[in-house]
C-alpha positions in Angstrom: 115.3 102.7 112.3 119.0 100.9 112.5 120.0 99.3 115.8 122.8 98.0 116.8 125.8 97.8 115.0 125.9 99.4 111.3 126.8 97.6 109.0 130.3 98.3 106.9 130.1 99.8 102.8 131.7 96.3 102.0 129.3 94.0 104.0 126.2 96.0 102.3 128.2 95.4 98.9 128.5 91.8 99.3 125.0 91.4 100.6 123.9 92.5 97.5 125.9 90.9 95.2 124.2 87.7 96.1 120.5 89.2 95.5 121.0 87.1 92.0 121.8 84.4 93.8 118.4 84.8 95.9 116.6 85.8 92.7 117.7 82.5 90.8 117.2 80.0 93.7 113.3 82.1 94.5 111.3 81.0 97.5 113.5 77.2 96.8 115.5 78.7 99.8 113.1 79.7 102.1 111.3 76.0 101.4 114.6 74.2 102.9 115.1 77.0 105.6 111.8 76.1 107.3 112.1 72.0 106.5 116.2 72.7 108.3 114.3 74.8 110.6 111.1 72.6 111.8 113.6 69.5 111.8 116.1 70.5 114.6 113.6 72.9 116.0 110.4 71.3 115.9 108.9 73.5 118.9 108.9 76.1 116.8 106.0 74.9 115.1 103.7 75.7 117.9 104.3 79.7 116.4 104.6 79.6 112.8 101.3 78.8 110.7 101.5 75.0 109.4 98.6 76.1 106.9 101.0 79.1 105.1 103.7 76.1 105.5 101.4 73.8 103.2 100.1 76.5 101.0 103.7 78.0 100.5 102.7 81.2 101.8 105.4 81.6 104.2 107.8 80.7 102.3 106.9 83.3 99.8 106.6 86.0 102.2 110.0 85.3 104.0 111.7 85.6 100.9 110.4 88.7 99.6 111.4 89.9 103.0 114.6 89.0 102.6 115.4 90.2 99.1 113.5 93.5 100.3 115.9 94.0 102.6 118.6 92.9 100.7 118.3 95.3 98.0 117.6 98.3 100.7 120.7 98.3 102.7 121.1 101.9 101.6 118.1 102.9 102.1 116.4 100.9 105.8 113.8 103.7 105.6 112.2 102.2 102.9 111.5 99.2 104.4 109.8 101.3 107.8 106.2 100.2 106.6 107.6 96.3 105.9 108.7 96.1 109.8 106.0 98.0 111.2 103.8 95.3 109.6 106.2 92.2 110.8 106.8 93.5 114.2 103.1 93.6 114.8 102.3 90.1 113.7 105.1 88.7 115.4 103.6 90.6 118.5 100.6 88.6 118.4 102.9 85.1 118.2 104.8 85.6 121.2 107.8 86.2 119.3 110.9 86.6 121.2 115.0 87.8 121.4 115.7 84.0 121.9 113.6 82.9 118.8 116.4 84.9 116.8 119.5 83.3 117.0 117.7 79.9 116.3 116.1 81.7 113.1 119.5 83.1 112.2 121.3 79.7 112.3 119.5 77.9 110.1 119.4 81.1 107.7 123.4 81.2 107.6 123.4 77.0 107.4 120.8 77.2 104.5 123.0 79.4 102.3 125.6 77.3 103.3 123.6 74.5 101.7 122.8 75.4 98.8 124.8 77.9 97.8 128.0 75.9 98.0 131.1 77.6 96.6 129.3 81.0 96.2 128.8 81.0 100.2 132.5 82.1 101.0 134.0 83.0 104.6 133.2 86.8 103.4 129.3 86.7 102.3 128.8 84.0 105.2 130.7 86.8 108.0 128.7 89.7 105.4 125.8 88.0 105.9 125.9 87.2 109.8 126.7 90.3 110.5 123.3 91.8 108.3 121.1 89.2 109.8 122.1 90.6 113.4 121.7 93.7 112.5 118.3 93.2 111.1 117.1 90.8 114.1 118.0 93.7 116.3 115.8 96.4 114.3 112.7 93.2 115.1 113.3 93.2 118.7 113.4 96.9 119.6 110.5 97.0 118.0 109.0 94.6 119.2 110.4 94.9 122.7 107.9 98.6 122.4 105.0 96.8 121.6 105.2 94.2 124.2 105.9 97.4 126.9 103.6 99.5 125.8 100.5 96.5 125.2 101.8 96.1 128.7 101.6 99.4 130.4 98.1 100.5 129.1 94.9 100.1 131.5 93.8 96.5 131.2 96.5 95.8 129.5 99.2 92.7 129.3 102.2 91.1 128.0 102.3 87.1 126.4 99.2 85.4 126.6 95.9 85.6 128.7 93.5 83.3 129.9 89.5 84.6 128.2 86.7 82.0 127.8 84.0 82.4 124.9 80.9 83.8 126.3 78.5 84.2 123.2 78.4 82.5 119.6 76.8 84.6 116.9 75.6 83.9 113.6 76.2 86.7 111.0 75.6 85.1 107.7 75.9 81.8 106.0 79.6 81.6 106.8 80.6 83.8 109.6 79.8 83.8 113.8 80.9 85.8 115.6 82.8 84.5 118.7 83.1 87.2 122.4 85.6 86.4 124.8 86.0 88.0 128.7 89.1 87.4 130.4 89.3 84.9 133.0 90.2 87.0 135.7 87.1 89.5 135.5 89.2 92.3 134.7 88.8 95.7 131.9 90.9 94.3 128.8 92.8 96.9 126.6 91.7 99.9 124.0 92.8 99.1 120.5 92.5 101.5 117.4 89.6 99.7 114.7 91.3 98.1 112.4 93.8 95.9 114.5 93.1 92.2 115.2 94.0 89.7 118.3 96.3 86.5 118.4 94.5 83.8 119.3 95.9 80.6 121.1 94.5 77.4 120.8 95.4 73.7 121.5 93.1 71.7 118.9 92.6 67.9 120.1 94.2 65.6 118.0 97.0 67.9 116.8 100.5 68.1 118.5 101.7 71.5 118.3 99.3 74.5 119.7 97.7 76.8 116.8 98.3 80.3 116.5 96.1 82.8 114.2 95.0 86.3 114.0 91.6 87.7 113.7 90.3 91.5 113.2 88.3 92.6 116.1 85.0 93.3 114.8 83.2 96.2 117.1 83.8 99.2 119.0 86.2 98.9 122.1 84.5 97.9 125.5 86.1 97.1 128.4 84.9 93.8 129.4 85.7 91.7 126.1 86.6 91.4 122.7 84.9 90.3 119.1 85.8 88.3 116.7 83.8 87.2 113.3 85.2 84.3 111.6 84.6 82.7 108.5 84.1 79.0 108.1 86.5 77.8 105.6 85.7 75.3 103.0 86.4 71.7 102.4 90.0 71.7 100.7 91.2 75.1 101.9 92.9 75.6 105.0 90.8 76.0 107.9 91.7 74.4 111.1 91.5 76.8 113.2 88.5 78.6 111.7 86.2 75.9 111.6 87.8 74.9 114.9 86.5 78.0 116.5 83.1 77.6 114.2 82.5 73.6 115.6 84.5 72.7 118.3 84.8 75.8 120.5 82.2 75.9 123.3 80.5 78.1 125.3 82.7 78.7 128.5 85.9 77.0 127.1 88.6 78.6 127.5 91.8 80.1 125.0 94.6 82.4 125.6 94.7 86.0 123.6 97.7 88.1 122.8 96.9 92.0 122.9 95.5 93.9 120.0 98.2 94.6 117.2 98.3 95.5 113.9 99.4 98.4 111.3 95.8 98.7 109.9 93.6 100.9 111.5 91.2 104.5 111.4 93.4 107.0 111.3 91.3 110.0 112.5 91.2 113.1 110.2 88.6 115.7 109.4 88.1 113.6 106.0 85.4 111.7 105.3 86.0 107.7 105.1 85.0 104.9 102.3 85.5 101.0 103.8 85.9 98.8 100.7 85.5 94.9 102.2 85.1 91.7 100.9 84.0 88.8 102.2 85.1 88.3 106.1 87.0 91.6 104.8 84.2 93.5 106.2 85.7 92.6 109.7 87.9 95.6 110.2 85.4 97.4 108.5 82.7 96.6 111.1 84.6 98.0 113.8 85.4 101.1 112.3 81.9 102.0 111.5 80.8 100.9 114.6 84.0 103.0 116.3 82.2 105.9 114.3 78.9 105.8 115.4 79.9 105.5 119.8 81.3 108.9 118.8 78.5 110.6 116.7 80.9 110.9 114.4 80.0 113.7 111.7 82.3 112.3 109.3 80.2 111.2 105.9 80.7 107.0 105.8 80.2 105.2 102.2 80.4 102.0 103.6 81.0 99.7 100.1 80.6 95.4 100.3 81.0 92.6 97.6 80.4 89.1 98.6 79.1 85.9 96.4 75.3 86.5 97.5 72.6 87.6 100.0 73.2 84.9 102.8 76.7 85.3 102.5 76.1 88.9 103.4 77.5 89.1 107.2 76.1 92.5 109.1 73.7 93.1 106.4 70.7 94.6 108.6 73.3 96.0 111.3 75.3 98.0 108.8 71.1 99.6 107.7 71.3 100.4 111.4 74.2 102.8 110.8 72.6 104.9 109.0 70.4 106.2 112.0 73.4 107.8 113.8 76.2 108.0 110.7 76.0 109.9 107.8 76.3 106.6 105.9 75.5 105.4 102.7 76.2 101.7 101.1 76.6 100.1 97.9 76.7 96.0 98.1 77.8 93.7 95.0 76.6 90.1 95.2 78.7 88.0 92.5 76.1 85.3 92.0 72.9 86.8 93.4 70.6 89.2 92.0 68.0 91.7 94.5 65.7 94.5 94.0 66.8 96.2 97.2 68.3 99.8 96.8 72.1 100.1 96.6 72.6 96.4 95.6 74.6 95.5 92.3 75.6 92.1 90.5 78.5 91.5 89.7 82.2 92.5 90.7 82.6 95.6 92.4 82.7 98.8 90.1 83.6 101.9 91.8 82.8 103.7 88.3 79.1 103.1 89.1 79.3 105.3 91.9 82.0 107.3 91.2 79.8 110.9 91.8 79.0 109.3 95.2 83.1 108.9 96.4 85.2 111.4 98.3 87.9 111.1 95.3 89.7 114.2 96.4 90.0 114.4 100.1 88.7 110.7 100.8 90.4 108.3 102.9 90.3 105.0 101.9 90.0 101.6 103.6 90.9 98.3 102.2 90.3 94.9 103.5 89.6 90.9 102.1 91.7 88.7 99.4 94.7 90.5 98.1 93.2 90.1 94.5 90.3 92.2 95.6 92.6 94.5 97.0 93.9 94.8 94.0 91.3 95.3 92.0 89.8 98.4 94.3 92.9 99.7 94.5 93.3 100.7 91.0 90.0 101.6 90.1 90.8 104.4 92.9 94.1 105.3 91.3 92.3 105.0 88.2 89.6 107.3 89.9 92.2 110.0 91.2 92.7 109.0 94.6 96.4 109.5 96.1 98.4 106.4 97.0 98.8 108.1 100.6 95.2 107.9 101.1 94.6 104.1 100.3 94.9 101.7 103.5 95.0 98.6 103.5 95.0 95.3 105.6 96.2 91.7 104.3 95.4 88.4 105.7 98.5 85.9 106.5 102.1 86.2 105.5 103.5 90.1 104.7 101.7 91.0 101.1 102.6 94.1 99.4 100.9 95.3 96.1 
């Protein structure tokens, strides 16, 4: 994992004897970073998510980055998951070497700010010098990702040009959207699990909109699938219900390559998806990954949502069941049904406990990070291994 220059024994030392510093001031910093930030470099707001900005979100998430790596200077290995995630998501934003120096700057001249007399010459140089040497682990990284996205059949690097070529309702809340590229060429594998970027310029709005969605089917060659939830009044939803409302047949966007650190990780195991919500996304194109290869892996495919018509690939995930060794268990929260399988409710995995794969089970996670939560340690709870729970989180780096 390190790049570049290693830092000294003393420059980790001091790094870390301003983690109380961090601690005390909390995501406070990271809040006048990105104001510093977005006011000399406003352009920079055609990359980072204005709705995280609002909600806090990013703010949250940079800091826990950087007190993550603060505290692990001896130890970068620990933090191999935590970049593998990052690198990714900045893969699907374009992210680039020259986008570091500018980030770096206003890091160093936000200390400067409001750390005052603690920010000497030596934790300012101490600092510099772990910044760079962090910013360097990103770009290798990312510098693979870009080559390799690039180098596979149908593949690319940056942006390219699809238009939307079918709108599909899936429940009350989610369509799903299919683009083909403009140029009528194959478009590149990804494993199920991993999601697009998605560029869009909204009218109305100054800066273009960046956002990620899981693919939601098995790989073809001539497009991709997206399902997307309409968000409601008072959340943050711009670009959701933009795609929902003002996206039209034919129009065009610009896509970044498949990315992500979630996905099937084949193994002679059988597989549980836990989803909720537009959760089941990921989930979708797993199961659907399973089934193009007659998989004889034994599915337990397990849903919570509010209700019935809230539900999204209710009678396709049935379907399954004619080429997977699949069963299902749904919880509605506020609905009640007579069907098989279907609970009220939050999700209990105790109910079906006999059903799981406890002991040689792997485990698939996806939807709020409460939920994740929750399912997570009812399976600890259950007996399943850490090492066999995956999981995927929506928006800014999450950990739990």
């Amino acid at each position: 994992m390190p790049s570049g220059i290693p830092l000294s024994q003393q420059q980790i030392q001091v790094i870390q004897q301003t983690i109380p510093l961090l601690e005390s001031a909390g995501p406070a910093i990271t809040e006048h970073f990105y104001q510093r930030m977005f006011t000399h470099n406003p352009e920079l707001q055609n990359v980072f998510n204005m709705s995280h900005q609002r909600s806090g979100k990013q703010q949250f998430a940079l800091f826990s980055a950087i007190a993550s790596y603060a505290k692990h200077l001896d130890d970068l290995s620990s933090l191999t998951s935590m970049v593998e995630r990052i690198a990714n998501k900045h893969s699907s934003l374009g992210i680039l070497p020259e986008h570091y120096p500018i980030v770096g700057h206003h890091l160093i001249e936000t200390l400067r700010e409001l750390a005052a007399d603690a920010f000497t010459d030596e934790v300012e140089a101490a600092w510099s010098a772990g910044y760079e040497f962090l910013a360097n682990i990103f770009i290798d990284k990312e510098e693979t990702i870009y080559f390799t996205n690039a180098e596979k059949n149908g593949g690319w690097r940056g942006t390219r040009k699809f238009r939307l070529v079918e709108k599909r309702i899936e429940s009350e809340l989610v369509k799903s959207l299919v683009f083909e590229p403009l140029d009528g060429g194959t478009v590149s594998d990804y494993k199920p699990g991993q999601y697009i970027g998605i560029k869009l310029s909204i009218p109305g709005h100054e800066f273009e909109e960046i956002r990620q969605y899981s693919l939601s089917d098995k790989f073809n060659e001539d497009c991709y699938r997206i399902s997307v939830k309409r968000e409601v009044v008072g959340t943050p939803g711009l670009v959701s219900n933009f795609l929902h409302d003002g996206l039209r047949l034919n129009d065009e966007v610009e896509l970044y390559p498949p990315a992500g650190d979630f996905f099937y990780q084949e193994r002679q195991s059988p597989v549980v998806l836990i989803s909720a919500g537009v959760g089941i996304t990921p989930m979708m194109a797993i199961a659907e990954s399973l089934a193009q290869k007659n998989s004889q892996h034994k599915v337990c495919f397990l849903h919570a949502c509010e209700n019935i018509e809230q539900h999204s690939f209710r009678k396709r995930i049935s379907q399954l069941k004619e080429t997977l060794s699949l069963t299902h268990h749904t919880w509605y929260r506020n609905d009640h049904s007579d069907e098989d399988n279907v609970h009220h409710g939050f999700m209990d995995l105790a109910q079906i406990e006999q059903e799981l794969p406890l002991n040689d089970g792997d485990f698939y996670l996806c939807g709020p990070v409460p939920f994740m939560q929750f399912a997570k340690q009812q399976l600890v709870t259950l007996g399943v291994d850490s090492s066999r729970i995956h999981y995927e989180v929506f928006g800014p780096h999450e950990a739990f």
